[in-house]
C-alpha positions in Angstrom: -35.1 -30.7 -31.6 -33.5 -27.3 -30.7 -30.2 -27.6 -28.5 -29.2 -25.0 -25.8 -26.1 -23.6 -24.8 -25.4 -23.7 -20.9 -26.9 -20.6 -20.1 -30.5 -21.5 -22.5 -29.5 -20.0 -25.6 -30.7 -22.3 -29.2 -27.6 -23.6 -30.9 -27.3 -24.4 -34.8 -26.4 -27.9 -34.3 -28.3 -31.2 -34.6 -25.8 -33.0 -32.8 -26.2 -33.4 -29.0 -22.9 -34.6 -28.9 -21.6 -31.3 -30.0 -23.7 -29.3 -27.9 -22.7 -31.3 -24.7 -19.1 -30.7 -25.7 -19.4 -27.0 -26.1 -21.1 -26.2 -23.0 -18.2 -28.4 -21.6 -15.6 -27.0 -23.3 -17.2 -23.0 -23.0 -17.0 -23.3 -18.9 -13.8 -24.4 -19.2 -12.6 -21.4 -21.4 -14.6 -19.2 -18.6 -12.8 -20.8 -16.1 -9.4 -20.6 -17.9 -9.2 -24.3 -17.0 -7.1 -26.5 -19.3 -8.7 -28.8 -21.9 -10.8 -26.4 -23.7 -9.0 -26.9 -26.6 -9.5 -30.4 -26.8 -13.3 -30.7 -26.0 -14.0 -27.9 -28.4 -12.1 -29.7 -31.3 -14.6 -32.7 -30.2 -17.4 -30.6 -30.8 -16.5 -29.5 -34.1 -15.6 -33.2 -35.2 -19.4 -34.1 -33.9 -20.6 -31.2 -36.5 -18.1 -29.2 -38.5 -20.6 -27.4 -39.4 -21.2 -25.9 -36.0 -20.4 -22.3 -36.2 -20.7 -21.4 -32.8 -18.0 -24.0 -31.8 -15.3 -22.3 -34.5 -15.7 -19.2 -33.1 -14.9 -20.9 -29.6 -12.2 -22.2 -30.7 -10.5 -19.1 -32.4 -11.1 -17.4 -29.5 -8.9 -20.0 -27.5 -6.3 -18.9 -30.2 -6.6 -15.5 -29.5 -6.2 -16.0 -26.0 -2.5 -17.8 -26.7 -1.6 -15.1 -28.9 -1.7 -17.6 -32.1 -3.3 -14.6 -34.2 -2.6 -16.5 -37.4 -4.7 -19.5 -36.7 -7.7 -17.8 -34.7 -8.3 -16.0 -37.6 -8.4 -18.8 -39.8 -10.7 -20.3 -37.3 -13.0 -17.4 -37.0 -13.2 -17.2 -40.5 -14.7 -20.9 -40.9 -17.1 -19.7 -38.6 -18.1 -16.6 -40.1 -18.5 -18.5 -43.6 -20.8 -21.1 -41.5 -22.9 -18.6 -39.9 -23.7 -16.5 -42.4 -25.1 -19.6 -44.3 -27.2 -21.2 -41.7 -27.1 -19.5 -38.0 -29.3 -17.5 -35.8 -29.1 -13.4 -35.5 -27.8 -14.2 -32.4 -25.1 -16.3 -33.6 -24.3 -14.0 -36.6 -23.6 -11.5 -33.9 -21.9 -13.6 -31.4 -19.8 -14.5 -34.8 -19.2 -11.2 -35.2 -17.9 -9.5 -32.1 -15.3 -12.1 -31.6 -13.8 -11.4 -35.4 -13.3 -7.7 -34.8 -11.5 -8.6 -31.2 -9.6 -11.6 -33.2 -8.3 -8.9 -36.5 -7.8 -6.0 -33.1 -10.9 -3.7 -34.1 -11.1 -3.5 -30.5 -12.8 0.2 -30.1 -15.4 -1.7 -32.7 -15.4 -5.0 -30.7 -16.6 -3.0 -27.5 -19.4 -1.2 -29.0 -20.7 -4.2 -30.7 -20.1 -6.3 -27.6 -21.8 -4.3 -25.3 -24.9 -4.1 -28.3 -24.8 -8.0 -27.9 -25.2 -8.2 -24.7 -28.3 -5.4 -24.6 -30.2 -7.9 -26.4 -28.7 -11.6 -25.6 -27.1 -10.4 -22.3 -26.9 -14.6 -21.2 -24.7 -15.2 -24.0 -21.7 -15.3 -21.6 -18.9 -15.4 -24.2 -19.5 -12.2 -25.6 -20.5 -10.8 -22.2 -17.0 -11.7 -20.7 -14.9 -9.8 -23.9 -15.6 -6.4 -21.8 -14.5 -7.6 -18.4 -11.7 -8.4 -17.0 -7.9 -6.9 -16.6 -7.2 -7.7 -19.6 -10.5 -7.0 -21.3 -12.0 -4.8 -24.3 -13.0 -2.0 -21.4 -8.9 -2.4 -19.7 -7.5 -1.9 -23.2 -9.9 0.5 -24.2 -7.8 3.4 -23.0 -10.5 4.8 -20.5 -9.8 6.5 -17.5 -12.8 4.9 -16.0 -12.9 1.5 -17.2 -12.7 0.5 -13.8 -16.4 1.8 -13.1 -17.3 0.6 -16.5 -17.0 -2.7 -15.7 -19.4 -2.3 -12.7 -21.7 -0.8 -14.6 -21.8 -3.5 -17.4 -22.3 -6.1 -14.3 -25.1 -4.4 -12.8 -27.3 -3.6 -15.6 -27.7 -7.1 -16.4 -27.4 -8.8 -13.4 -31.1 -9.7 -13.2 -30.8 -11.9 -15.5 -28.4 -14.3 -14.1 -28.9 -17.1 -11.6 -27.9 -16.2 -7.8 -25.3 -19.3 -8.6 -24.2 -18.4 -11.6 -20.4 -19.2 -10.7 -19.5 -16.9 -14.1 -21.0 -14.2 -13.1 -20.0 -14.0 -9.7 -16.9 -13.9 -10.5 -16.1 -11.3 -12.8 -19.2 -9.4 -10.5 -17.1 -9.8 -7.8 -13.8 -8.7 -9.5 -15.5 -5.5 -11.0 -16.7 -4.3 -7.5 -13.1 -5.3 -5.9 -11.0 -3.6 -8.4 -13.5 0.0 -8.6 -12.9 0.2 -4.6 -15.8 -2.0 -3.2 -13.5 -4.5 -1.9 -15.8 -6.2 0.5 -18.7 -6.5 -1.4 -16.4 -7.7 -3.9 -14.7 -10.0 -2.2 -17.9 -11.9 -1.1 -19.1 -12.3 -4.5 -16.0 -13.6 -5.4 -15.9 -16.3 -2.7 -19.1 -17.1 -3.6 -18.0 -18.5 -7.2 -14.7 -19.3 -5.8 -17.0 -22.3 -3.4 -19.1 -22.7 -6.5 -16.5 -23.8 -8.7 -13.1 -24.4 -7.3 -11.8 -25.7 -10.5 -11.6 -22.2 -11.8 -8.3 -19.9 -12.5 -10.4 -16.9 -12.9 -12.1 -17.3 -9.7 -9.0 -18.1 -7.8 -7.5 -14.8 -9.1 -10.2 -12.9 -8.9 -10.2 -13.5 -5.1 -6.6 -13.6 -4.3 -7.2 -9.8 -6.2 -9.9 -8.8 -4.0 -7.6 -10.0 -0.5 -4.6 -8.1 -2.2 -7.3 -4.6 -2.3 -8.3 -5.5 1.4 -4.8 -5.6 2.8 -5.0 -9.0 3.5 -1.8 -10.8 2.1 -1.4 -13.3 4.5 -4.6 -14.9 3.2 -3.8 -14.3 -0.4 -0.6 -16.2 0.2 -2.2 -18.7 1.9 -4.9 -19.4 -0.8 -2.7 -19.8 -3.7 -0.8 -22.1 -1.3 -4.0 -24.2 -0.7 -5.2 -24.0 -4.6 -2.1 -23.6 -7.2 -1.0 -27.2 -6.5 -5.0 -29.1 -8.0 -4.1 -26.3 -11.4 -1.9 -28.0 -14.0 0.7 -26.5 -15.4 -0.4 -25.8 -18.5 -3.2 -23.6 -17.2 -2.9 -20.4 -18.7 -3.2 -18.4 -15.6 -0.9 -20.7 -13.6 2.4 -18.9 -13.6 0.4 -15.4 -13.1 -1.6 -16.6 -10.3 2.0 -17.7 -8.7 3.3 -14.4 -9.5 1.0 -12.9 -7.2 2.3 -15.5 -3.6 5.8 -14.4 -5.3 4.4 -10.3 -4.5 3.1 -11.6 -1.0 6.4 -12.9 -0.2 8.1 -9.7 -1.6 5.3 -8.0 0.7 6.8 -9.5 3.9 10.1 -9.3 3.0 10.8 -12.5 1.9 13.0 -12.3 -1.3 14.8 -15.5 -1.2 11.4 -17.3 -1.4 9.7 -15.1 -4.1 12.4 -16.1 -6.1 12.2 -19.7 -5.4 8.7 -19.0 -6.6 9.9 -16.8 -9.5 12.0 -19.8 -10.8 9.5 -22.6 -10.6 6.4 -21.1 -11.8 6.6 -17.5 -13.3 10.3 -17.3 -15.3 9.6 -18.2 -19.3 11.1 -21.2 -19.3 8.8 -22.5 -16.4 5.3 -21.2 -17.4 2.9 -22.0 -20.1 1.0 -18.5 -19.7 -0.4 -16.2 -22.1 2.6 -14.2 -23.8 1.4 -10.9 -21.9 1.1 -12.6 -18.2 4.6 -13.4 -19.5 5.7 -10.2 -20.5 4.2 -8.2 -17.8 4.5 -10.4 -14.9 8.8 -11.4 -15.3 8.8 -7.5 -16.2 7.0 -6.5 -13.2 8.6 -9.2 -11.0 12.2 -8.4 -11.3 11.5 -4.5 -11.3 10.2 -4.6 -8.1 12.9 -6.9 -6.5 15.3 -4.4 -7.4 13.7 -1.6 -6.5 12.8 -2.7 -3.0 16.2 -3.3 -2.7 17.5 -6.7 -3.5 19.6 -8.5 -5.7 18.3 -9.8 -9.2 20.3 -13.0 -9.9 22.4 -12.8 -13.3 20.7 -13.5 -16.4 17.0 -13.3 -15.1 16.5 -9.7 -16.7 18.3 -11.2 -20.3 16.0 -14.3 -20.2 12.8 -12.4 -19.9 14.0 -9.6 -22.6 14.9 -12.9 -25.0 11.6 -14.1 -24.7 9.8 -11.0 -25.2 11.7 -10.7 -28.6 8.8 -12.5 -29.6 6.0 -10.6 -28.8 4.8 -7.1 -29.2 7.7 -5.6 -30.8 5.2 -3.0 -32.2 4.1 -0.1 -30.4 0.5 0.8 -29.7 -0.5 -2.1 -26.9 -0.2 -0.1 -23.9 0.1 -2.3 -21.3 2.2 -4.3 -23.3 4.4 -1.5 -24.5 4.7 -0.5 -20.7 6.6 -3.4 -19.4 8.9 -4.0 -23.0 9.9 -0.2 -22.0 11.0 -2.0 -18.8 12.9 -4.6 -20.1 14.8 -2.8 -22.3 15.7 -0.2 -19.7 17.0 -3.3 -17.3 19.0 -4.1 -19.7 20.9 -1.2 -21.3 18.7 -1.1 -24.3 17.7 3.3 -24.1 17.7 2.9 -28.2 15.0 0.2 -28.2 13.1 2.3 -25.9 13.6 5.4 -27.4 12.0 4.2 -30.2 9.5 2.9 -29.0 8.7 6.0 -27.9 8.9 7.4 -30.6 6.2 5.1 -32.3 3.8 5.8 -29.3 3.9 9.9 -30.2 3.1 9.0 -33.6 0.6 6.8 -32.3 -1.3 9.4 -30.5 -0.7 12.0 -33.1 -2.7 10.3 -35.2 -5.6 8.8 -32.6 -4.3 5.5 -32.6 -3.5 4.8 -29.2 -5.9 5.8 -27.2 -4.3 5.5 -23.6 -2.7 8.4 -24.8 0.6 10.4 -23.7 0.4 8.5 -20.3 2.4 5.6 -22.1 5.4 7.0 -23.7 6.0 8.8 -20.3 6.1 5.7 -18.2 8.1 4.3 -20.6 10.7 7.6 -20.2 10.0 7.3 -16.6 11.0 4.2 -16.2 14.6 4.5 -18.6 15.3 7.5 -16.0 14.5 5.6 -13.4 16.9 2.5 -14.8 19.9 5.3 -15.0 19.0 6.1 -11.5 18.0 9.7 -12.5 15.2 10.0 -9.7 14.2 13.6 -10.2 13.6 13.4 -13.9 11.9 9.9 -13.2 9.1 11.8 -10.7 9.6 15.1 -12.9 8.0 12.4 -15.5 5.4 10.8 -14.0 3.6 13.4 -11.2 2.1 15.0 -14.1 0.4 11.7 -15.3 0.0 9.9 -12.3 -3.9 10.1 -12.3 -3.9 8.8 -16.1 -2.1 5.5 -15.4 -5.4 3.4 -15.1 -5.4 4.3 -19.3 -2.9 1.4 -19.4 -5.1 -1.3 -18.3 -4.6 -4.5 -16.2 -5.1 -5.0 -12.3 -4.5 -2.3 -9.7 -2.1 -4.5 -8.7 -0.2 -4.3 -11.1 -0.3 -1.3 -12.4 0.6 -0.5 -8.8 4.5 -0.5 -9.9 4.3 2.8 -11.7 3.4 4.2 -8.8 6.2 2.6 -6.8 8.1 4.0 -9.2 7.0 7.2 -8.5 7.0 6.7 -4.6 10.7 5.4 -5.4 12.0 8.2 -7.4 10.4 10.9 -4.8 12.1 9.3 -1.7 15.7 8.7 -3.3 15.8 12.5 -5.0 14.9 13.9 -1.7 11.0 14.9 -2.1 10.2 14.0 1.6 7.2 15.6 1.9 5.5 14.3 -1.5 6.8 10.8 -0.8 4.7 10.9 2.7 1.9 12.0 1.1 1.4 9.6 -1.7 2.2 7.0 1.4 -0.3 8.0 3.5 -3.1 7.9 0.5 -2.0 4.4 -0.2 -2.5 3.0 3.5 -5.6 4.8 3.8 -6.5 2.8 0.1 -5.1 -0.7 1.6 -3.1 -1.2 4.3 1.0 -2.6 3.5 3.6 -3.5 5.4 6.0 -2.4 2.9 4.3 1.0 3.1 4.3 0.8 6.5 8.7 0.4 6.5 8.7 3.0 3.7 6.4 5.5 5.6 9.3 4.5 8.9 12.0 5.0 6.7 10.7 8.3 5.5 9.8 9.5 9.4 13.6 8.7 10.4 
């Protein structure tokens, strides 16, 4: 008797048990919804010899940054598959190992191959999408479009309730500019399945693009508290109420929020919602003008000693630059600078000269050198959508930028990037800074 995946596709096992348990524990790894881990590991001790469930499992690995074990993992599967599985599976097998050993240029093509000719098989389908997916980290300029693309060419042949992929449908559309129609698929999956992280976010994304914070705030408010802790998106979906309260001008309370959910020792997050979102965090509460309480910069640097200490991960490198600027460190970005140039002399990272400049940018901009900060970055200011992630947050380098124009006295640029932005989504910060600039 054959057994089907969620979405109707055979599986190699002659266990129901362990297909019941992967279908369980796959829409909980879609959903970024905690105990994946465990249901998958009950799959494989139905039938260790299910391939499929392996590859699951590394992928969960890969996801927490434990590179060592996903690719033991993925290497059990590939050994099982290539003894008894399906083309299908071989494939499906196959993409996830060059995203697990960081082929990732590889990983795309083959992904997008996959999904040509198995486009339901929703694993493999989700390794493009995403902010922090194969297409964000590809180094494209218009990965953003990409993503729409991907959705609509195979979007006939999913379910109308498909809670998947309305989702990251809706989260394409949002983030390329079609915020309402975005923001209505999204809901759509949202109502489906409440108990998802990456529908949650998706939407509090696609309120952020429309302008409205208020309602951002207030779902996060309404949802955060039924997501446990240990939920991998649970301190990033926090940081983005601690940006709405930032947003209003509320600093006390996005550091309240700050301390319980998004600071290292308070969040059980992937390392690079870590990274990026204390990084981020603390930039902007300085920049707009507040006080960063003593020893918050040094505990996020300490904690990113851990992670990403090579250059060549763009978004990544981005927001160590960052850190080590907060914190007096020019040599340790300096040098990572001059890994990125090496990097890009020899093809190798593909966002290109976008990301050693931020990173320059944003050391000038820690010295308070606000000419040579926007001297940096006007010139590359279209290319920052190379680095990958959100709009939202790669919305900081523009700040920056906005920031550095403003306080070395470029007026008339300042208003002008201003007045694109509120035409882009309305802000109330934009709003002060565009009064502040009128006075």
């Amino acid at each position: 008797m054959t057994r089907f995946d969620s979405r109707g596709l055979p599986l190699s096992t002659t266990s129901d048990l362990a297909a019941e348990r992967y279908r369980h524990g796959i829409d909980l790894l879609l959903s970024a919804w905690p105990g994946a881990a465990e249901v998958l590991e009950e799959a494989i001790a139905a039938d260790p010899t299910f391939a499929l469930a392996h590859a699951a499992r590394a992928r969960l690995h890969a996801i927490r940054s434990e590179l060592a074990k996903a690719k033991a993992r993925i290497a059990t599967a590939e050994e099982i598959v290539a003894r008894h599985g399906t083309e299908r599976e071989r494939s499906h097998v196959a993409v996830l190992s060059l995203a697990i050993h960081g082929q990732s240029a590889m990983a795309l093509e083959r992904a997008l191959a996959h999904a040509d000719t198995w486009p339901r098989d929703v694993l493999v389908l989700s390794l493009p999408l995403g902010a922090f997916g194969l297409f964000a980290f590809s180094g494209m300029a218009n990965h953003d479009q990409a993503r729409v693309d991907l959705c609509e060419r195979h979007a006939r042949h999913f379910d109308a309730d498909d809670w998947w992929f309305l989702t990251y449908r809706g989260w394409s559309h949002a983030e390329n500019g079609n915020v309402a129609h975005g923001r209505a698929l999204t809901q759509r999956g949202y109502d489906l399945r409440r108990n998802n992280a990456n529908a949650a976010h998706a939407l509090s994304h696609a309120l952020y693009e429309g302008g409205a914070h208020d309602e951002a705030e207030r779902l996060i408010a309404d949802w955060l508290p039924g997501y446990d802790r240990t939920g991998v998106l649970h301190g990033h979906i926090a940081w983005h109420s601690a940006l709405g309260a930032l947003e209003r001008g509320d600093p006390e309370g996005a550091l309240a929020i700050y301390a319980e959910h998004i600071q290292p020792s308070a969040t059980a997050g992937m390392p690079v919602n870590v990274v990026s979102d204390t990084a981020s965090f603390l930039w902007r509460l300085k920049a707009y003008g507040h006080n960063v309480p003593t020893g918050l910069w040094e505990d996020a640097a300490a904690y990113s000693e851990n992670y990403f200490q090579k250059a060549g991960f763009a978004f990544a490198d981005v927001h160590m630059a960052l850190l080590a600027a907060a914190t007096g460190d020019k040599a340790a970005v300096e040098e990572r600078v001059k890994a990125q140039m090496a990097l890009i002399e020899s093809g190798a990272l593909p966002a290109g000269p976008v990301v050693p400049a931020i990173c320059r940018a944003a050391l000038a901009f820690a010295d308070e050198d606000y000419a040579a900060c926007a001297r940096i970055l006007e010139p590359v200011a279209a290319e920052v959508v190379r680095i990958g992630g959100s709009g939202a947050q790669r919305e900081m380098v523009e700040d920056m930028l906005l920031l550095a124009l403003m306080r070395s006295g470029e007026a008339v640029k300042a208003g002008q990037l201003l007045d694109r932005r509120l035409h882009r989504r309305p802000s109330s910060r934009d709003t002060r800074w565009q009064g502040l600039l009128a006075a």
